[in-house]
C-alpha positions in Angstrom: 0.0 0.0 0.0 1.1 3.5 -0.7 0.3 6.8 0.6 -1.4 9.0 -1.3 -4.1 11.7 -0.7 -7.5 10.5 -1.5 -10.8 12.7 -0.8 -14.5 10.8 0.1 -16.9 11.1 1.6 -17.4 10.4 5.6 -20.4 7.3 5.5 -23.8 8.0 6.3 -25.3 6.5 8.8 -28.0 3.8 8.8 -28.4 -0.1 9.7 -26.5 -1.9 7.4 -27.3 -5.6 6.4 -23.9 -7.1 6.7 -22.8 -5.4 9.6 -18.6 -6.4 10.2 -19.2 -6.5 14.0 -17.7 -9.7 15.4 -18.2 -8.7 19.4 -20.8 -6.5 20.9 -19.7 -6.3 24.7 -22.1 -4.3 27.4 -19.9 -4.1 30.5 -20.4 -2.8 34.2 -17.4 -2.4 36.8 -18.3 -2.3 39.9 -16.6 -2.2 43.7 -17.4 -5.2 45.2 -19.1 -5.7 48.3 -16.3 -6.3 50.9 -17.0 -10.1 52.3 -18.8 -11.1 49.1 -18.5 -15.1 48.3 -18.3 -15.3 44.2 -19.6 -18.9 45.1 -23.3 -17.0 45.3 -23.2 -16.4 41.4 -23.9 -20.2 41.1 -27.7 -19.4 42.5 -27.7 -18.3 39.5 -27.2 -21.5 37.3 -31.0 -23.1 37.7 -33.0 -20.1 36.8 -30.3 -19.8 34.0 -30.1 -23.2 32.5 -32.4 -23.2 29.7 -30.4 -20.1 27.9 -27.1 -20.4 29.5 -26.5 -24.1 30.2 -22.2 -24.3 30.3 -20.9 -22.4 33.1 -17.4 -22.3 33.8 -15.2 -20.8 36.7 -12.8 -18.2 35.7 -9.7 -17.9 38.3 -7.1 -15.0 38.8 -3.5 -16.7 38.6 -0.4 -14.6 40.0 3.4 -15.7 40.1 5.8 -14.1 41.8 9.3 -15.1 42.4 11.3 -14.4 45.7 15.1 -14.0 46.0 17.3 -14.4 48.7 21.3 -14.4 48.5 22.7 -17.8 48.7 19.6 -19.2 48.7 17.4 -21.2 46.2 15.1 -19.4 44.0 11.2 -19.9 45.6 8.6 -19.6 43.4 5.1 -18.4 44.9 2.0 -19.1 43.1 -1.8 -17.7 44.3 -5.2 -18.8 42.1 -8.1 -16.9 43.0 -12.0 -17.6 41.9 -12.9 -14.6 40.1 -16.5 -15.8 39.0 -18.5 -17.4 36.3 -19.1 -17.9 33.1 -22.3 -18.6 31.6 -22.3 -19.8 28.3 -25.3 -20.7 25.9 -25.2 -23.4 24.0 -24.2 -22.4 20.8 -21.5 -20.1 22.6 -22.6 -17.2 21.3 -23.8 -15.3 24.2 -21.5 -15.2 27.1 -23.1 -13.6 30.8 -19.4 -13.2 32.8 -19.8 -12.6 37.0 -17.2 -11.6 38.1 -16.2 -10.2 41.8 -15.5 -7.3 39.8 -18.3 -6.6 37.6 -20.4 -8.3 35.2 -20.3 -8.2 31.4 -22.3 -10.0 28.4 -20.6 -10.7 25.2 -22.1 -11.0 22.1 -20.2 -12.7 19.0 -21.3 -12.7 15.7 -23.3 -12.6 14.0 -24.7 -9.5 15.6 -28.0 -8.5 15.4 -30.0 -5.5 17.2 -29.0 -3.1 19.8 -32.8 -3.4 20.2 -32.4 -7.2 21.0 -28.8 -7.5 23.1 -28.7 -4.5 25.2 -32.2 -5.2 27.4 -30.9 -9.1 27.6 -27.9 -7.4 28.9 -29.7 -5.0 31.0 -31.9 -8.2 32.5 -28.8 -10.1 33.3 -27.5 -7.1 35.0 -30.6 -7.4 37.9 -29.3 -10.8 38.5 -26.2 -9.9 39.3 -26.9 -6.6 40.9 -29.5 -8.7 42.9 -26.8 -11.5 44.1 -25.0 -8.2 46.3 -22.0 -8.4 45.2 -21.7 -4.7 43.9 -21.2 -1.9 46.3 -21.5 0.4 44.0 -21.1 1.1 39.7 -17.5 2.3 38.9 -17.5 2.2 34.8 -20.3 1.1 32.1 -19.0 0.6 28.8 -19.9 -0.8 25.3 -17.5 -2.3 23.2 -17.7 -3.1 19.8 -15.3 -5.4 17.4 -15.3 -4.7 13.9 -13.5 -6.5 10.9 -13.4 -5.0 7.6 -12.2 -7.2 4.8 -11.4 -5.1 1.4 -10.2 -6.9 -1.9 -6.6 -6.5 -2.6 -4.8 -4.4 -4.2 -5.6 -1.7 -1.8 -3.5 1.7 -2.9 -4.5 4.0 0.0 -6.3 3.0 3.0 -8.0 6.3 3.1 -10.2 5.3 0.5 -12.2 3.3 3.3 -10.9 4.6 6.5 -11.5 8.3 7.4 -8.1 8.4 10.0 -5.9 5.9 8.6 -2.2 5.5 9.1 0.4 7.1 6.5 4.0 6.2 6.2 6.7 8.6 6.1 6.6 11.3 3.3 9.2 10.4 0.2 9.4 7.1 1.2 7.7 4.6 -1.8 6.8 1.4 0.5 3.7 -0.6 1.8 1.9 -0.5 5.1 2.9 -3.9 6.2 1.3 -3.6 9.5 -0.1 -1.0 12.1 -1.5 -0.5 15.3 -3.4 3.1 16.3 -5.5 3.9 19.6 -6.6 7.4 20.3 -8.9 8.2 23.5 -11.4 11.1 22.9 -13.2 12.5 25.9 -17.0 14.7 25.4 -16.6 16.8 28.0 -20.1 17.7 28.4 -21.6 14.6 28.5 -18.7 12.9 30.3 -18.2 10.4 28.0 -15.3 8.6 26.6 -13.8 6.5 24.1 -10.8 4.2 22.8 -10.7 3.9 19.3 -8.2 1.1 17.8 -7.6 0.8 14.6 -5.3 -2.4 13.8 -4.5 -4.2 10.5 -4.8 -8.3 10.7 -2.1 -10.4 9.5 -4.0 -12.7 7.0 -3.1 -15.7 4.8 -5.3 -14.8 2.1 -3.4 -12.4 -0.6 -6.5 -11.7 -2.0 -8.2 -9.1 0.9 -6.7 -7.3 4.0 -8.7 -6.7 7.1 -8.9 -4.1 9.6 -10.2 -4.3 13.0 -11.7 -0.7 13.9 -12.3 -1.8 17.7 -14.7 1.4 19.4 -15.0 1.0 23.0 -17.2 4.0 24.7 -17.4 4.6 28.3 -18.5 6.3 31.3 -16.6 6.7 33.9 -18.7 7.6 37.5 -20.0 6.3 40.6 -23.5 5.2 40.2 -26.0 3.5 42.5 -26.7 -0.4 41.5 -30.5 0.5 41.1 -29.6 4.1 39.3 -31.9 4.3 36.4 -29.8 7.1 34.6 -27.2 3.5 34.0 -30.1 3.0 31.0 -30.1 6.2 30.0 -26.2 6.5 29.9 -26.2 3.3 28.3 -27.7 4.8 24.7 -25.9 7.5 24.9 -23.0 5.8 24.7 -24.4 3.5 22.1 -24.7 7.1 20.1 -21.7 8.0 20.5 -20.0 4.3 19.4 -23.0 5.0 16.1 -21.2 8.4 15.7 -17.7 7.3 15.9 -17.9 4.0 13.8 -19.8 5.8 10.9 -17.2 8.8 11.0 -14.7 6.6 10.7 -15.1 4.8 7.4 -16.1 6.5 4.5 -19.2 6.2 1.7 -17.3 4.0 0.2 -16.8 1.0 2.7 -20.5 1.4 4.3 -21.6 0.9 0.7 -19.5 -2.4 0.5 -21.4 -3.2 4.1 -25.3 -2.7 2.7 
């Protein structure tokens, strides 16, 4: 790929039929309730069985290494029961409690804001319900996307609104990059990392790049706040905003 100067126009935005999203996360941090047993999340598993029949503990695994002059090397080794992972059956839709928060995952194929985010929202009154959040720390959504284009790709900027340039004078393809920028909106005190990252791939005949948009809010809230819903789509606005001004006409057209 070279670097040349190419001119289109920032997408519109609308739903698009073959959306590249391969992970839709909805995530809550939380400070934990001090004396909290992560053991209680497995109440859980009876009313949960018919949609999320595999669950799976997730542990915390630290190593550290202590030395002593003229003595042996001792190794030290702590595992520590996070929480749970409830899985459905095709694997699909992931519920994680955790001592720390709770999160749902979503892999693809995606399909509604409208259909994941109260599913997510339910789940969340389970585990608020269990008590093991003191209080609300961080709510985020995260979303994956892969865009595939057709090789030969001259200029990246055909399809990406912000993508990366190599040095000027310099005749040479991108081989490889890796970009993240954080943008904060001040007045609604929301926030976002945006990575943009090229995928080594096997197939000469496309490239792919994963435009990863993570939006967040960072506050305390009260486990039963109801403005967590109503923060909640604005940052699903705000992830719609950024995704849509970040390819161009050109690649949302490829998406319809």
């Amino acid at each position: 790929m070279t670097s040349s100067i190419v001119c289109l126009t920032v997408a519109r935005e609308r739903n698009l039929a073959n959306a590249p999203i391969t992970e839709a996360i909805i995530d809550f941090r939380v400070k934990h309730t001090q004396g909290f047993q992560v053991e209680k999340f497995l109440t859980l598993k009876a009313e949960l069985a018919s949609e999320f029949p595999i669950v799976e503990p997730r542990t915390i695994v630290e190593g550290a290494f202590e030395i002593k002059i003229g003595e042996p090397i001792e190794a030290k080794k702590r595992e520590e029961l996070q929480g749970y992972w409830f899985k459905s059956t095709d694997g699909l839709n992931i519920a994680q409690f955790r001592s720390d928060g709770f999160t749902f995952n979503r892999l693809r194929p995606y399909t509604s804001w409208e259909e994941i985010f109260p599913n997510a929202w339910r789940l969340w009154q389970f585990y608020a319900g269990t008590g093991a959040a003191e209080f609300v720390t961080r709510i985020a959504t995260r979303f994956v996307n892969r865009l595939t284009f057709r090789t030969p790709v001259s200029d990246l900027a055909k399809y990406l609104t912000a993508p990366p340039r190599g040095p000027e004078g310099i005749s040479a393809n991108i081989a490889g990059f890796l970009t993240r920028v954080v943008i904060e909106v001040a007045e609604k005190g929301l926030s976002s990392n945006i990575t943009q990252a090229l995928e080594k791939g096997v197939d000469p005949s496309s490239i792919t790049v994963i435009l990863d948009i993570d939006a967040y809010r960072q506050k305390q809230f009260d486990v039963q706040d109801k403005s967590l819903f109503e923060t909640f789509d604005g940052l699903r606005k705000l992830k719609n905003d950024i995704f849509f001004n970040s390819i161009t006409e050109e690649t949302a057209k490829l998406l319809e």
